[in-house]
N, C-alpha and C positions, 0 to 999 in steps of 0.2 A: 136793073140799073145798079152800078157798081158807087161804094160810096164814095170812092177818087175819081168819079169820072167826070166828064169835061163838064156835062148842063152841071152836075151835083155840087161844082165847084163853081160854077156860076151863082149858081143858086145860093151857098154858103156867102159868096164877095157881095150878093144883094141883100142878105139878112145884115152880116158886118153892118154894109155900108147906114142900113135903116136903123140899126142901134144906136151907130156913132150920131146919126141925124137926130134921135129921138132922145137921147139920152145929152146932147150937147159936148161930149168930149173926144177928141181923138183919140185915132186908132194907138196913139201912145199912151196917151191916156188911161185908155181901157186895158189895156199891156199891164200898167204898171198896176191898177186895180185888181186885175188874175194874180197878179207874183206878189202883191201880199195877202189874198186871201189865200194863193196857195200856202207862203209862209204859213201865215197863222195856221192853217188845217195840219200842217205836218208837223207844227209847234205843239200843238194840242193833242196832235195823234201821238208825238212822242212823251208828252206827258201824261196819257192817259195808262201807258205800258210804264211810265216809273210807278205809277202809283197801282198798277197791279203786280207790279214786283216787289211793291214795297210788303215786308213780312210785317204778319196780321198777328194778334194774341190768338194764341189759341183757343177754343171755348171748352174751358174746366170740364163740362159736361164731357167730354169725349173722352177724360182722362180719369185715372185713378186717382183715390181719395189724398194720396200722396205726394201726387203729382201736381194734384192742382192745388194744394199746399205750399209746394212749391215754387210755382207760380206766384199764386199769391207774395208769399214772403219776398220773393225778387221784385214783383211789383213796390214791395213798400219801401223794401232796402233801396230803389230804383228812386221813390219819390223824398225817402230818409237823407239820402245823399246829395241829392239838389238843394235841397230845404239848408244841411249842414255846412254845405261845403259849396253850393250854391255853383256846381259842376255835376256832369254826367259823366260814363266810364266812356261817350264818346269824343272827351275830349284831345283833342292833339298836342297837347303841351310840354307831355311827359314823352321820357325819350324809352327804346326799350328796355334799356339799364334800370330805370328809374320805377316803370313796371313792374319789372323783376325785382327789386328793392320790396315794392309794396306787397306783392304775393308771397316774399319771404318772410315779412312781419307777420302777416294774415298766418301764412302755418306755423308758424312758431307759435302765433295766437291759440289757433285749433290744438298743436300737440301739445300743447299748458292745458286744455283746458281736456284734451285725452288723460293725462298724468293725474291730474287730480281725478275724477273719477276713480282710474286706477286705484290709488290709491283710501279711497272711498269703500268700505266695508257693503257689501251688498245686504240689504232691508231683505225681511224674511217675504216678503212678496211680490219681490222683481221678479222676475223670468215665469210666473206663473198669470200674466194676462192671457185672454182670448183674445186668439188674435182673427182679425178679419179673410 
């Protein structure tokens, strides 16, 4: 027996018919109750794929002592700046110029604070640590 075929399809319009009778709603009814469960399942199935695309922290354990140092420190600089300024770096407000502005300040920052070192006499016991 073929699943399109004529009893098969008989047999399907007498299941229909015994749901619509058991159940009390039309065949529109029932239409409309498929096409939002579908909704919802494809709703849900598309949300299920953002949030495994959504990127995960990674776990320090897999990384060097360094690395997850670094981590860390972005974590705090990540919660220091909410806290401060009561904004994340995903905000949309700033324009690219404006960006660019604040990354300029930033290494002018860092090259200030390269120059003093520089100019900082090196301790008779720098450069002589073990390193890992």
């Amino acid at each position: 027996m073929r699943f399109f075929g004529k009893d098969n399809l008989s047999f399907l319009a007498d299941q229909a018919k015994e749901v619509w009778h058991t159940r009390g709603k039309s065949p529109n009814a029932l239409l409309d109750e498929i096409y939002a469960i579908t909704a919802e399942r494809d709703r849900l199935k598309k949300r299920i794929v953002e949030l495994e695309l959504r990127p995960t922290a990674p776990s320090t354990e897999l990384v060097s002592d360094t690395t997850g140092k670094l981590i860390d420190m972005l974590r705090q600089r990540d919660t220091k700046g909410r806290v401060k300024y009561g904004v994340t770096l995903d905000r949309g407000d700033l324009s690219s110029q404006e960006w660019l502005q604040h990354l300029t300040e930033e290494l002018l920052d860092a090259a200030g604070y390269a120059q003093a070192l520089l100019r900082k006499p090196p301790s008779p016991t720098e450069g002589k640590e073990e390193t890992k």
